[in-house]
C-alpha positions in Angstrom: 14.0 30.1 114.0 11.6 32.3 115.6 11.4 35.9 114.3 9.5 38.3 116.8 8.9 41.1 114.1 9.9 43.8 111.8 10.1 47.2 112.8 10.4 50.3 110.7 12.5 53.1 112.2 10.5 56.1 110.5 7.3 55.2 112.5 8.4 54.1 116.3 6.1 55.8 119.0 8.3 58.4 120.9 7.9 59.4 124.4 8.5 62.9 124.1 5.8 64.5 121.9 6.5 67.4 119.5 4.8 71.1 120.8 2.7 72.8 118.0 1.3 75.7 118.1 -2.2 76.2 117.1 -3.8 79.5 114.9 -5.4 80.9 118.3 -2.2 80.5 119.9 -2.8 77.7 122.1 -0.3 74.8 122.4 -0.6 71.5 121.6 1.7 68.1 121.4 2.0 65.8 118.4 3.6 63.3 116.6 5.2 62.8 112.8 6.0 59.8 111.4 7.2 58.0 108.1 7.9 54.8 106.6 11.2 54.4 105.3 10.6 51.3 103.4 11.2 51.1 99.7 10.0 48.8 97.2 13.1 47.0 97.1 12.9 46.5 101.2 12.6 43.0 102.0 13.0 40.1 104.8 14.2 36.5 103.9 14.1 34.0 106.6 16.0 30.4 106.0 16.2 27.4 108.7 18.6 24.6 106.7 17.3 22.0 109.1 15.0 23.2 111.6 11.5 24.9 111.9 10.8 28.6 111.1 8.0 30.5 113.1 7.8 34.1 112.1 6.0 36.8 113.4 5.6 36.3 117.2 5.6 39.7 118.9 3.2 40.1 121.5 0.6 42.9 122.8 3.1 43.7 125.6 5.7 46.5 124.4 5.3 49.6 125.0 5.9 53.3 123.7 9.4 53.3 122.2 9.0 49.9 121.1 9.5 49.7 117.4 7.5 46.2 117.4 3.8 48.1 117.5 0.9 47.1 115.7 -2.2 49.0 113.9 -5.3 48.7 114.5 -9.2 48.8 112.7 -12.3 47.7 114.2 -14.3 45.4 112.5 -17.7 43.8 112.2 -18.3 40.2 113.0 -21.5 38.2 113.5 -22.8 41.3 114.2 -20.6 42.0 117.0 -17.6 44.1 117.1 -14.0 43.3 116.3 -10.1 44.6 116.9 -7.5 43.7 113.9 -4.4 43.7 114.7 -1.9 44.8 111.6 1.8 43.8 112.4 3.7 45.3 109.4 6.2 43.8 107.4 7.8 45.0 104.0 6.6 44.2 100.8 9.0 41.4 100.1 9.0 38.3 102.5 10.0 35.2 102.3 10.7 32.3 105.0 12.1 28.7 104.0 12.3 26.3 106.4 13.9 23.4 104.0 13.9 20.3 106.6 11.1 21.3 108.6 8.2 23.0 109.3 6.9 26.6 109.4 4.2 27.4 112.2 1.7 30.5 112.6 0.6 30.9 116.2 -1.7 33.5 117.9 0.6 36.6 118.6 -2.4 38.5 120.4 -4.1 36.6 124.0 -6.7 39.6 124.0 -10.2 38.1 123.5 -12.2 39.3 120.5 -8.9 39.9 118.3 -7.7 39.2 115.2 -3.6 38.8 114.5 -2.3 39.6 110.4 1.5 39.8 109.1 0.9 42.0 106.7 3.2 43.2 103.5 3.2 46.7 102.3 1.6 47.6 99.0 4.5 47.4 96.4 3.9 46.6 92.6 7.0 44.4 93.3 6.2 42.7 96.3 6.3 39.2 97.2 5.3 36.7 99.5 6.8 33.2 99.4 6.6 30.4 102.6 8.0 27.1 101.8 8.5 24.2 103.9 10.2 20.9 103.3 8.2 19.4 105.7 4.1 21.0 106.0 2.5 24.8 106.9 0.5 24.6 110.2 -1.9 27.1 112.1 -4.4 26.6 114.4 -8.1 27.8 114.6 -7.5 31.8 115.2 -4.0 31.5 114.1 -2.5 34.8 112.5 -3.2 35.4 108.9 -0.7 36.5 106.7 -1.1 38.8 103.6 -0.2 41.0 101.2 -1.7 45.0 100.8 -3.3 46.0 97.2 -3.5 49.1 98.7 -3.3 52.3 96.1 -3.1 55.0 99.0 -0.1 57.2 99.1 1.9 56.1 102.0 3.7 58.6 104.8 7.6 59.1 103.4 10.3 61.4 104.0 8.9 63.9 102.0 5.4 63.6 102.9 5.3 62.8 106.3 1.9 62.2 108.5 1.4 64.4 111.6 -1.3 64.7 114.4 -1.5 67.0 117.3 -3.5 66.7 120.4 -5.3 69.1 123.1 -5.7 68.2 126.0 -8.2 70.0 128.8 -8.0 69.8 133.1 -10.8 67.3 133.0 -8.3 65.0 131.1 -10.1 64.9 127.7 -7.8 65.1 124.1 -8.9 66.3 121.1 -7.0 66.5 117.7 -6.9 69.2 116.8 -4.9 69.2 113.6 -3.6 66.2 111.7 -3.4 65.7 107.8 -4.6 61.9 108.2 -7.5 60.3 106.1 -10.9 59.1 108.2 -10.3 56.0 106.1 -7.0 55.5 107.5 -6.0 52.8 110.5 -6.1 54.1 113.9 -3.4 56.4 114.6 -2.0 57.1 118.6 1.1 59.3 119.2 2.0 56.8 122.0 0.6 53.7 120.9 0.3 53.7 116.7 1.7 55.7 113.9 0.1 53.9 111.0 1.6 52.8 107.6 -2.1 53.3 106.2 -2.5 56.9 107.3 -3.7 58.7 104.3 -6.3 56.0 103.1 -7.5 52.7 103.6 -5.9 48.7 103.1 -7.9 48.1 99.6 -7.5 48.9 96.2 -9.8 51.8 95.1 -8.6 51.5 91.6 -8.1 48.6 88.8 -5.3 47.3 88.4 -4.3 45.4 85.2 -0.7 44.6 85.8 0.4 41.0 86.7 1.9 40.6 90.1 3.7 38.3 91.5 1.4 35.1 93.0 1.8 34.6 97.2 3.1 31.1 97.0 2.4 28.6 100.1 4.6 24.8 99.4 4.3 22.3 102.0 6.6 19.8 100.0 5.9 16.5 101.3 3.5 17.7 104.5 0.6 19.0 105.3 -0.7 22.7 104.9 -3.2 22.7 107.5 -5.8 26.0 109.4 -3.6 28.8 106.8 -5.5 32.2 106.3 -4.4 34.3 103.9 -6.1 37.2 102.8 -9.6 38.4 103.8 -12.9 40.3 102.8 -13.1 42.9 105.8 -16.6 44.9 106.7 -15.5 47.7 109.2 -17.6 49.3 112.2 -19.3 52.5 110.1 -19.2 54.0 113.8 -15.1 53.8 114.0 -14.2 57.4 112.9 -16.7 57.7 110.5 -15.2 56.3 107.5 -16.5 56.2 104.0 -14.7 52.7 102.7 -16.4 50.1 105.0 -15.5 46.4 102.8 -11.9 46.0 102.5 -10.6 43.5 100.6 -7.2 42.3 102.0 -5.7 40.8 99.5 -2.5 41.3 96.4 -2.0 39.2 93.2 -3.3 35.4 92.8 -2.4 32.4 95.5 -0.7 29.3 94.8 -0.9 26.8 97.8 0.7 23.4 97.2 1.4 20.7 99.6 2.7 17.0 98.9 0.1 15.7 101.2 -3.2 17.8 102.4 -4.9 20.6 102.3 -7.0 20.8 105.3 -9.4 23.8 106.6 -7.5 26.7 104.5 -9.1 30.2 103.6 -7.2 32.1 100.9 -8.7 35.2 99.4 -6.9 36.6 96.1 -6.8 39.1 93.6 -6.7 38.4 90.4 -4.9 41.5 88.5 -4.5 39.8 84.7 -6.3 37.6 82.6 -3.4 35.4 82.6 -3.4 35.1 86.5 -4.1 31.5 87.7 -5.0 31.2 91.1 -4.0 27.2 92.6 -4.8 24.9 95.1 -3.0 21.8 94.7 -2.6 18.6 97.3 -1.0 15.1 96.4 -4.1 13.4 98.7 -7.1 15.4 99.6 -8.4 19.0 100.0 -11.1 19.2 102.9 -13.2 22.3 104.0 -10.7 24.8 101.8 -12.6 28.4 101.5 -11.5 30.6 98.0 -12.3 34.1 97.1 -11.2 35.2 94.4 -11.4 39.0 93.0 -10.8 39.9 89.4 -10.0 38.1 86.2 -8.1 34.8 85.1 -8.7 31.7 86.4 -8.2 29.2 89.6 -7.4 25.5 89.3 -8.4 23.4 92.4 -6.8 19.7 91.9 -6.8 17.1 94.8 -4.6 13.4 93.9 -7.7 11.9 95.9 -10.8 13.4 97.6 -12.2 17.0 97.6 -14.4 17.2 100.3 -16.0 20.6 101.3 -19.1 18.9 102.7 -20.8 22.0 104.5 -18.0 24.0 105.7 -15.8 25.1 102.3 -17.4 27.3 99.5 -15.4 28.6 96.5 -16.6 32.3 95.0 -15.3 34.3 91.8 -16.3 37.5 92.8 -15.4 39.5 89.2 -14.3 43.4 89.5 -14.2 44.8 93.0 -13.6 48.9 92.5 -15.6 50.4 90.1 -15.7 50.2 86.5 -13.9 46.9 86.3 -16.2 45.9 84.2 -13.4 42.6 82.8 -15.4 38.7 83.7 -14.7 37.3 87.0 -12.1 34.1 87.2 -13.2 30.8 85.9 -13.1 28.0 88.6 -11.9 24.0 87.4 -12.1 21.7 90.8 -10.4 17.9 89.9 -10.7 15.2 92.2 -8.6 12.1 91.5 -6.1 13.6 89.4 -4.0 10.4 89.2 -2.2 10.6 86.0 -4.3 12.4 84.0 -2.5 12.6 80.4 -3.0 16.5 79.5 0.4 16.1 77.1 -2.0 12.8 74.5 -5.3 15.3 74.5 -2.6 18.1 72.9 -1.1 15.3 70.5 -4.0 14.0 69.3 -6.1 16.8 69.1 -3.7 19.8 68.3 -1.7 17.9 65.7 -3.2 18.4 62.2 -1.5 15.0 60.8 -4.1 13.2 63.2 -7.4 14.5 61.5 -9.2 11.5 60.7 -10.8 11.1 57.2 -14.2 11.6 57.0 -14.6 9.0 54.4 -14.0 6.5 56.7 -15.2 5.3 60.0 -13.6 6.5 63.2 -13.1 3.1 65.2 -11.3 1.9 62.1 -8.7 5.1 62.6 -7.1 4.5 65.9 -5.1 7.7 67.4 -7.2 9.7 65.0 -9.2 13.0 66.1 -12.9 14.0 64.0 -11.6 17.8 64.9 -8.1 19.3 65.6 -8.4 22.7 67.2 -5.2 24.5 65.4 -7.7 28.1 64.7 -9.3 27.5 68.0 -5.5 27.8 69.6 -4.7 30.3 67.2 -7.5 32.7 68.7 -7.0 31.7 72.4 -3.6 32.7 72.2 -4.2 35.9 70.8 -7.0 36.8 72.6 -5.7 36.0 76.1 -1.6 36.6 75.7 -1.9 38.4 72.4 0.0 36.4 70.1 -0.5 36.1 66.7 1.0 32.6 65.6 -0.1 29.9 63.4 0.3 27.0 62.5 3.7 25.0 64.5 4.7 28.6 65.8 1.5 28.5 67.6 2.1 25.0 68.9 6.0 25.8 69.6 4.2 28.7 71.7 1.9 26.9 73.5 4.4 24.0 74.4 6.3 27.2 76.1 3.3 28.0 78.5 3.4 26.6 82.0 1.0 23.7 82.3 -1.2 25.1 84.5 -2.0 27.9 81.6 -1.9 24.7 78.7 -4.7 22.8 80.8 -7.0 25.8 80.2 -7.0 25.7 76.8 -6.5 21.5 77.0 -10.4 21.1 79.1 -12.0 23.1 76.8 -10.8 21.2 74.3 -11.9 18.1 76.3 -15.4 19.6 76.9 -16.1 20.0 73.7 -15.3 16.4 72.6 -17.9 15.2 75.0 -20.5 17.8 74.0 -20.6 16.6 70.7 -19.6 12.8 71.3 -23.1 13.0 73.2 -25.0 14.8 70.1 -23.6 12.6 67.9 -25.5 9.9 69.6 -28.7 11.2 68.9 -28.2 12.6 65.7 -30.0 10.2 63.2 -28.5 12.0 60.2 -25.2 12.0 61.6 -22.2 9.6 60.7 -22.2 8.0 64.3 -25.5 7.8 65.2 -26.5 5.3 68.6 -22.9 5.4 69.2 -20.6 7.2 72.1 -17.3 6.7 70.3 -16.4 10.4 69.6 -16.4 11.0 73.2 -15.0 7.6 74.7 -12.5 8.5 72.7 -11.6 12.2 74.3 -12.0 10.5 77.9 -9.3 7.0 76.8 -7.2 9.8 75.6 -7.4 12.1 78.7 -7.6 9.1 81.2 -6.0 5.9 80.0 -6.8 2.8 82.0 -3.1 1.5 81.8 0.3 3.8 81.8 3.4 3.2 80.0 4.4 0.3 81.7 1.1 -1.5 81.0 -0.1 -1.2 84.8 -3.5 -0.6 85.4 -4.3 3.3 86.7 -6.5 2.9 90.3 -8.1 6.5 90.0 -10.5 7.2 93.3 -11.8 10.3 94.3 -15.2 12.3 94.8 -16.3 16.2 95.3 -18.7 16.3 97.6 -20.9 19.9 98.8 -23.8 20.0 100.1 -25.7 22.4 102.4 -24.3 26.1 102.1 -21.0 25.2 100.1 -21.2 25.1 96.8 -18.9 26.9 93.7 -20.5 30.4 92.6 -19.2 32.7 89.8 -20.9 36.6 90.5 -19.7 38.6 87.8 -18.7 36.1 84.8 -16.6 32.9 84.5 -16.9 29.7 83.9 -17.0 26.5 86.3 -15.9 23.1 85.7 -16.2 19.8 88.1 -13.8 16.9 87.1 -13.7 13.3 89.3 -12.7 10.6 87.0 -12.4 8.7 89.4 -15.5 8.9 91.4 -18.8 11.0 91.9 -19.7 14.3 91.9 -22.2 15.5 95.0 -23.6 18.6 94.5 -25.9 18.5 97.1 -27.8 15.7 99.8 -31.7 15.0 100.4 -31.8 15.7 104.4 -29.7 19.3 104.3 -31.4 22.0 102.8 -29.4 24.7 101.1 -29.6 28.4 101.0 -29.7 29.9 97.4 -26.3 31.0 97.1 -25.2 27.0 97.3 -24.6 24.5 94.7 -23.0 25.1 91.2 -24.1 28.9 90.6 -22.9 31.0 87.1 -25.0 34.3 88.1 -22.6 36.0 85.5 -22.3 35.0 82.0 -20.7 31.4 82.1 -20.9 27.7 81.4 -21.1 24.8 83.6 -19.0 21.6 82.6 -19.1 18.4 84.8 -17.3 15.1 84.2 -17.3 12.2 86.5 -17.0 8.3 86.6 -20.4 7.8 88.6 -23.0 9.9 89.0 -23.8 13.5 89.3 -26.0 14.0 92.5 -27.7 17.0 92.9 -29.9 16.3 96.2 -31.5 19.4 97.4 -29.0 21.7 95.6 -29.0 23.3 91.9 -26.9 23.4 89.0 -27.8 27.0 87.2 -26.8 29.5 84.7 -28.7 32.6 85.9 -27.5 35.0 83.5 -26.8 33.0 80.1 -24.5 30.2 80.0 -24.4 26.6 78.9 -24.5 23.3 81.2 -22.3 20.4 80.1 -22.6 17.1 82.1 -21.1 13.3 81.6 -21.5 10.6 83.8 -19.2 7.9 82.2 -20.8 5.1 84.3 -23.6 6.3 86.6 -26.7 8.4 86.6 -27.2 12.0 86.3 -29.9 13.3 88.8 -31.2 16.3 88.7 -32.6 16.0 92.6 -36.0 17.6 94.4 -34.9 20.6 95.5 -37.2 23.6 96.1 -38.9 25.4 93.8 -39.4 28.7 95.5 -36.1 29.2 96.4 -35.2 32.8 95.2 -31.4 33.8 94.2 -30.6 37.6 92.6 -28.4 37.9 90.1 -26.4 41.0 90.6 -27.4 43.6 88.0 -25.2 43.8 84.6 -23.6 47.2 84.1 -22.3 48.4 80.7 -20.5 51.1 80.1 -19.8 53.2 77.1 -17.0 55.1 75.7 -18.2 58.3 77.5 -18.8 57.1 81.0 -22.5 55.9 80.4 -23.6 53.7 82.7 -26.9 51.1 81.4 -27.8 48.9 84.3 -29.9 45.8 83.5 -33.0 44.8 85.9 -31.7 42.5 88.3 -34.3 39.7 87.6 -34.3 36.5 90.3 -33.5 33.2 89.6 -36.1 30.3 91.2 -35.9 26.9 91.5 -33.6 24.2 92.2 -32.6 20.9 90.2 -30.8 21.8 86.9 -31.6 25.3 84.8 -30.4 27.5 82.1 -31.9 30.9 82.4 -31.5 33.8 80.7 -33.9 36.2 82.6 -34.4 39.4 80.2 -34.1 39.2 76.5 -30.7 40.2 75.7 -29.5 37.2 77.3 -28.4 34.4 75.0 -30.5 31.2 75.4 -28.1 28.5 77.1 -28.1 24.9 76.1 -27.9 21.7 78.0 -26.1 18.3 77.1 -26.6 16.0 79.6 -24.5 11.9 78.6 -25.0 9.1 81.2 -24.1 6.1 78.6 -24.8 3.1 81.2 -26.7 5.1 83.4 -30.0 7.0 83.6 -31.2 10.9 83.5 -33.8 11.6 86.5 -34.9 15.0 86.0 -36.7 14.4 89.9 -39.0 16.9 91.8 -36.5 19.7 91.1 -36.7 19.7 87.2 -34.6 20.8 84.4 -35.1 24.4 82.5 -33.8 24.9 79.6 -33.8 28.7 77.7 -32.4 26.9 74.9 -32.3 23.2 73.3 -31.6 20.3 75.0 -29.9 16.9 74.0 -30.4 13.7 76.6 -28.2 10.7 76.2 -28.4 7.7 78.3 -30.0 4.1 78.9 -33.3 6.2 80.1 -34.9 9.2 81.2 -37.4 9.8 83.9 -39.3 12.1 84.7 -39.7 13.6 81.5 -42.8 15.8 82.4 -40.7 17.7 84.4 -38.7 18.8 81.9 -39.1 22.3 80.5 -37.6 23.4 77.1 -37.5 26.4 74.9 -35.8 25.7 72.0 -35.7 22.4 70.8 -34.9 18.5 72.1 -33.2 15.7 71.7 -33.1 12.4 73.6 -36.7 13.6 75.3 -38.9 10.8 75.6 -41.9 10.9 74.1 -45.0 11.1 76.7 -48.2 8.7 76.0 -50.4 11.1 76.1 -54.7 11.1 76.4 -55.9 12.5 73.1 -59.4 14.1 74.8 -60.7 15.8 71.7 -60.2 12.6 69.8 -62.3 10.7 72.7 -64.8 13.7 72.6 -65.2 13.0 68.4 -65.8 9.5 68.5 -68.0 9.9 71.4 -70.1 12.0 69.3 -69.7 9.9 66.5 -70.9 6.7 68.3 -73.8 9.2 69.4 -74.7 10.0 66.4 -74.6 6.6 64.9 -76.9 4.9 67.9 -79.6 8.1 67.1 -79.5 7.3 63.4 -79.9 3.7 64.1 -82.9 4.7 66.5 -84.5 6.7 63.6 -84.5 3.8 61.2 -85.8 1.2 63.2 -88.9 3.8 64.1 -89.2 4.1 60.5 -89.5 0.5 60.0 -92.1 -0.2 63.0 -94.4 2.1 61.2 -94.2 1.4 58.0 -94.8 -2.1 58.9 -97.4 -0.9 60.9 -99.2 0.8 57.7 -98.7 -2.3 55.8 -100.4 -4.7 58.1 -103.9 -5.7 57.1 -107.3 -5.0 58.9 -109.0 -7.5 61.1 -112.9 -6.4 61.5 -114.9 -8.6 64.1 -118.7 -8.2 63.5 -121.1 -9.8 65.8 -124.9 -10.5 64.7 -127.4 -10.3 67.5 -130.9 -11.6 65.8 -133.1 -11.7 62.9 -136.4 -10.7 62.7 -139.3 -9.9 59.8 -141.4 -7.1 61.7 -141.2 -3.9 62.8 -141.0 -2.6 66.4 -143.6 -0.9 67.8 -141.9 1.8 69.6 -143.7 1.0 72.8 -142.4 -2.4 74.3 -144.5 -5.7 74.0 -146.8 -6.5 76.7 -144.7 -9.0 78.9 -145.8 -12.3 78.0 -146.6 -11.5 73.9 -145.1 -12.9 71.6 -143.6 -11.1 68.8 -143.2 -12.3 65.2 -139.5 -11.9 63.9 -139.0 -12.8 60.3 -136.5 -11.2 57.6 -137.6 -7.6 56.5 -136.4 -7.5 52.7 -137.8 -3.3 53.0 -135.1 -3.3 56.4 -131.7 -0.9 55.3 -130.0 -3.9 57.0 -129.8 -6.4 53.7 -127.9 -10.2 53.7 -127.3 -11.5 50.4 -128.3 -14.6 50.7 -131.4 -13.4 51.4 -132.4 -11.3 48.6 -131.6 -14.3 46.4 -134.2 -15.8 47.9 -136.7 -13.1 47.3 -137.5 -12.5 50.5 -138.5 -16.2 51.8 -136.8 -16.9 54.8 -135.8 -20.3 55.7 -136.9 -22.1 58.5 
């Protein structure tokens, strides 16, 4: 079935024009138009056995055709863009049960873009399902649904234009009641749906709508674009609302097989919206955006691969004063029977809380916690119920799983946070031992199934370069492979800012994988408070050597009071690379970081780990410990063998002081010995004589007497014993 388009009667291009007459009396031809849609307006397309193509009109009719498009121009790469729209009411469907639905290009005009696009209805819907897979090629035409809040032309309140035209050929309206912000309007080529204001919301919206849902039920959904961010030419008319966001209510694209080069942008209009991307195999290259509150679940049976060319982004509120947090992100790779339905008996049930009084490995099935008030609150705070006890389980059993597993990971998380600080606390009943947490991931992941078969789980998520997952305005992110690694980011690509695992609003950062966590060149960062949560059951955990002048801004934090008041925080950068916790001005909450690699090792690398709070390592070993930067306090660090200088500088004063004192007492010793020691006096006698001495000399050749003079003042003993003789 091929369907060439949808026309609405209210708004075909006449060739006769309407005359007007203008206040100075001149004439002048228009046009009027309406739409005579309603909300309850709808198309439903069904091939039983063959394929379904709709939406193939061309650029070729012309005035009186009621298959015309609308038109904006756009900015793109810098260069200039056409859009076409090609309306269609706000209910569509199209089933092809047996075979396959196809999106081609409608427009052959270079530098256009081709969108089916629904009209803005709180009731719309947009549903494509194929039994066999979705396919569009590169520059296919997008489909989507309108958020728009603009009043649209009716019966009652029709659009009109008139025109003046002069000899030398040139028109000028004259008189219209159309908006600037409006799509181009033509009285012989377009009378516009969006006439009296633009294709985006300008206002919150808190109602749910109804999800666009994309099945491919044992195929393929491959090159689908739903849904779009839009920056318009300022030049074109001079309009006011230049970003459009083209998109109504959360996405669900599931597909038995793959899910291969998709964009899907979505808005998010409850907290209880869940925006899905769900393949049997693998998921390569998908690009999300995602507008408002809730969540989105991203699960591949096998691989999720977004290598460079797939990012997924949580953008929070889009108009103003939707101040509500952005959508939390969960990506799963390898979800091969994951057992969601044991982690809610064994932890939700209160007959499984294990006595304390005994050890856990001796209490098989048992749970150290059971989270019965922790459900209690999430279901009131997020679907206001108040239920306790088995009323609040008989009202979570009623919940579709997607919503369940929300509440089920953070339960999981949880178990693993304090399974790894149990390890390290000495004074705790299960200290050295991982058993708390192996315990959360044997109940989550069993290694056999029900019929005792062993379970083959593969599967990695691997980014690197730009991609990466990136909350803006609040939300949290969480990375699951069970059955293989987690890449973050590779050593010869080196990212922008924006890339890796970013919370730049409030939120936490959980990761859980069978190998390791690589983080390459990339980062894993809270910017703007937020905890970081990260198990490696059997590999390393690796923080990377990315840059550390790399600069990302975190958008500034508005809070608003109950008269209007606006307080803006500074909007302070966030540095670095490798794996942080920030909280950049002082009203931020400090956020912690576990990091568990039981059999494997914690490399904090070149890039380094910052933590605002405490920290609590786990593993075999840890490197790199110098590069490791906490606030609060640690667990698990290392201690460094560290140089004690003032200690060397005191014993080598002491050793000083000790060789001077020794000095001093041997000096003391030489002379005192040397005042001790007796005198030796060497007296020489030169002659003896008993005369005096003329005191002119003898006449040479006289001889002198000499004898002993006993009157001399020179006296021997000897001889004054001998009374003066002297002997001979």
């Amino acid at each position: 079935m091929v369907l060439g388009g949808v026309a609405d009667a209210g708004r075909v291009p006449l060739a006769n024009y309407s005359a007007v007459l203008l206040d100075d009396g001149a004439r002048a031809a228009g046009s009027t138009w309406f739409s005579l849609w309603t909300a309850n307006t709808a198309v439903d397309l069904f091939s039983a056995g063959g394929d379904l193509a709709p939406g193939l009109a061309g650029p070729e009719n012309v005035t009186g055709s009621n298959l015309w498009r609308e038109q904006v121009q756009l900015v793109v790469r810098g260069g200039d863009d056409l859009l076409n729209y090609w309306l269609y009411p706000s209910r569509f469907s199209a089933i092809a049960a047996q075979g396959d639905i196809k999106l081609d290009r409608i427009s052959t005009t270079p530098g256009t873009q081709d969108v089916i696009l629904l009209a803005p209805s709180a009731t719309g819907r947009l549903d494509v399902l194929a039994g066999g897979g979705i396919f569009a090629q590169p520059g296919a035409t997008q489909i989507a649904r309108s958020a728009s809040d603009a009043r649209l032309p009716g019966p009652f309140d029709p659009a009109f234009m008139a025109e003046q035209g002069d000899s030398a050929g040139n028109v000028t309206r004259t008189r219209h009641n159309l908006s600037v912000d409006g799509n181009i309007a033509s009285p012989d080529a377009s009378l516009p749906l969006f006439a009296f204001g633009p294709n985006t919301p300008l206002s919150s919206v808190s109602a749910a709508l109804a999800p666009s849902r994309f099945y491919a039920v044992q195929g393929d959904i491959i090159g689908l674009a739903t849904g779009a961010r839009r920056t318009l030419n300022p030049n074109a008319g001079q309009r006011t609302q230049l970003n459009w966001f083209e998109a109504a209510g959360a996405v669900q694209l599931r597909a038995g097989r793959d899910i291969l080069g998709v964009s899907m942008t979505a808005l998010n209009t409850a907290p209880t919206d869940i925006t899905v991307a769900a393949a049997g195999r693998d998921i390569v290259h998908l690009n999300a955006t995602i507008a408002g509150p809730g969540n989105t679940e991203i699960s591949a049976g096998r691989q999720l691969r977004q290598e460079d060319a797939g990012s997924i982004v949580s953008l929070g509120g889009i108009v103003q004063g939707d101040t509500r947090p952005g959508a939390s992100i969960a990506l799963t790779a390898g979800n091969q029977q994951i057992d969601f339905a044991a982690l809610r008996a064994r932890y939700l049930d209160p007959v499984n809380l294990a006595d304390p009084a005994q050890s856990l490995a001796s209490q098989p099935g048992k749970a150290v916690k059971v989270y019965n008030q922790e459900l209690k609150q999430w279901l009131q705070q997020r679907f206001g119920m108040a239920a306790d006890g088995d009323a609040a389980l008989a009202a979570f059993d009623a919940l579709p799983q997607e919503q369940q597993r929300i509440f089920l990971r953070q339960i999981y998380y949880a178990e693993l946070r304090e399974g790894g600080r149990e390890y390290t606390d000495a004074e705790g009943p299960r200290f050295g031992s991982y058993l708390r947490g192996r315990e959360a991931i044997a109940t989550l992941m069993p290694d056999r199934n029900a019929a005792g078969t062993a379970i083959d789980r593969t599967g990695d998520i691997v980014m690197y370069g730009g991609s990466g997952v990136r909350t803006e305005a609040g939300g949290n992110i969480e990375l699951m492979a069970p059955g293989g690694q987690i890449v973050v980011g590779v050593q010869g690509v080196v990212p922008p800012a924006s890339a890796g695992l970013v919370t730049q609003g409030q939120g936490d950062i959980r990761l859980f994988s069978q190998d390791s966590v690589l983080l390459g060149l990339s980062r894993v960062m809270t910017t703007f408070g937020g905890d970081i949560l990260a198990w490696s059951e059997q590999g390393d955990i690796n923080a990377g050597r990315g840059s550390q002048t790399t600069l990302l801004y975190t958008p500034p934090r508005r809070v608003y009071d109950g008269w209007g008041n606006v307080i803006l925080s500074p909007q302070a950068p966030a540095s670095g690379a490798g794996i942080a916790t920030l909280n950049p001005i002082a009203e931020v909450r400090p956020g912690d970081v576990d990091l568990i690699a039981p059999l494997g090792t914690i490399d904090a690398g070149e890039a380094g780990i910052r933590v605002s709070g405490n920290i609590n390592l786990a593993a075999l070993q840890v490197l790199n410990a110098a590069n490791i930067q906490v606030q609060g306090e640690s667990k698990g660090l290392p201690v460094l063998a560290s140089v004690n200088v003032n200690a060397l500088a005191s014993a080598s004063a002491a050793a000083n002081s000790a060789s001077q004192a020794a000095q001093d007492v041997m000096r003391k010793s030489q002379d005192e010995a040397r005042r001790n020691q007796p005198s030796v006096i060497s007296v020489q006698i030169l002659g003896f004589g008993s005369g005096t001495s003329a005191i002119n000399p003898p006449a040479r050749g006289n001889t002198a007497n000499s004898g002993y003079d006993a009157n001399s003042a020179f006296q021997f003993p000897q001889a004054s014993r001998d009374e003066g003789t002297q002997r001979r």
